[in-house]
N, C-alpha and C positions, 0 to 999 in steps of 0.2 A: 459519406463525409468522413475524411480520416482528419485527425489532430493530431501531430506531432507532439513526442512527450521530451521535453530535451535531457541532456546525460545529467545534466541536473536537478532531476525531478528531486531527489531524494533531498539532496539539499533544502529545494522549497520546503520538499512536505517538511522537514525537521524545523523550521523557523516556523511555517504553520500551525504544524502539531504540540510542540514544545509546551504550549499551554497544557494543552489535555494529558500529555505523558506529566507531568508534575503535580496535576491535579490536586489526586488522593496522597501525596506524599507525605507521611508522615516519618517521625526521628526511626522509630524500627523499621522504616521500609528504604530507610536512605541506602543502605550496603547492598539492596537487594536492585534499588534504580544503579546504583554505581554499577554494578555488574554488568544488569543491561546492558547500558550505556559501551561497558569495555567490548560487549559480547559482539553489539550492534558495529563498532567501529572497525572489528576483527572481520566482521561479515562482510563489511561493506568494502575492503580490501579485497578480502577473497574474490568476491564478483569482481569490481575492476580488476584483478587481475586472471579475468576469464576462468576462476573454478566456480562455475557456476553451484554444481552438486553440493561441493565445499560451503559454498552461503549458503545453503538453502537448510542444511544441516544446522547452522549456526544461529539462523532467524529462528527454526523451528526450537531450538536449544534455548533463547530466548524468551519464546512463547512457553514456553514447558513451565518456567518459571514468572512469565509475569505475562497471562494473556491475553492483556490489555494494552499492550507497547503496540501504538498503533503503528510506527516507523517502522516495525519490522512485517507488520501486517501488510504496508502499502509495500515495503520492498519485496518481499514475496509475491505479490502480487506481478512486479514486473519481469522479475527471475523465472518462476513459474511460467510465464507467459513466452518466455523466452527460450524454457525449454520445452515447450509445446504442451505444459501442463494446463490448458487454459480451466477448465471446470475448476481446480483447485487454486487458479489466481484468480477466477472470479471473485471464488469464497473470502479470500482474504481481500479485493479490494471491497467488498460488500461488508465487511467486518472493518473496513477504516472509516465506512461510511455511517457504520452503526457508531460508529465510537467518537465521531464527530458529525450529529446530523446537521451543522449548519456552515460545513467548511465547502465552500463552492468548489476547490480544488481537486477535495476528496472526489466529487462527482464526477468533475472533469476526466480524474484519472481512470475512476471504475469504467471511464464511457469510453475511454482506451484503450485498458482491458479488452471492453466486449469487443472492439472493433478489430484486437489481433486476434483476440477467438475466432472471430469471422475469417480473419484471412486466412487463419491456421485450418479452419475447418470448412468453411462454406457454411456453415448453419443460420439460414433467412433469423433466427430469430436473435443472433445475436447486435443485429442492425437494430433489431426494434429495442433491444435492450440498453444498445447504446443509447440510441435516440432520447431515451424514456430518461437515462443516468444524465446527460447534457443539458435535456428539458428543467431536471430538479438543479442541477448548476447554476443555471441560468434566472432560474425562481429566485435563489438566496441570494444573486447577486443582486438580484432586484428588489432584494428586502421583503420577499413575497412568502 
């Protein structure tokens, strides 16, 4: 079973997530989310404009400093995937999933993840991993 992820995944996740990045914000941690924020939008350029490397540097840059921005966790996840880093976009869509356990999206996408690991690798067990990340999608949609 493949699921198309559209070029606007990131978008979603950013309306999505936007709760949980704001969360913990407090007045001394505002210059540190603004940053982010600048860092995430400079990334997110880079990759459209096909430097991949370029973004991947700039999410990790990012996380260095705040690493719980789960927007930069899911976009690594799809960058990474795209450079055929799949074991290391699993880790990060698995870490947006930890950082939002009830966001059905989140699941959806980690279950995309595994299924371009699969096509990048042939590995039987990333089918089951998909499966298993859709299966929990599918739960929180159902309020389960």
């Amino acid at each position: 079973m493949r699921l198309p992820l559209s070029t606007d995944a990131h978008a979603v996740a950013a309306k999505r997530l936007a709760p949980l990045i704001n969360r913990n914000v407090r007045n001394s941690e505002f210059s540190l989310m603004a940053t982010s924020d600048q860092l995430y939008d400079e990334a997110d350029k880079l990759k459209d404009a096909g430097k991949l490397e370029e973004s991947v540097a700039k999410y990790e840059e990012i996380l260095s400093q705040d690493p719980e921005y789960a927007l930069a966790h899911s976009a690594l996840a799809v960058v990474l995937g795209r450079l055929g880093r799949h074991e290391a976009a699993i880790e990060h869509g698995k870490k947006v999933c930890e950082l939002a356990p009830d966001d059905a999206f989140s699941f959806t996408a980690l279950s995309v993840t595994y299924q371009r690991a699969f096509a990048g690798t042939g590995n039987q067990q990333y089918i089951q991993d998909a499966e298993n990340a859709m299966a929990r999608a599918q739960m929180i949609q159902q309020g389960m």
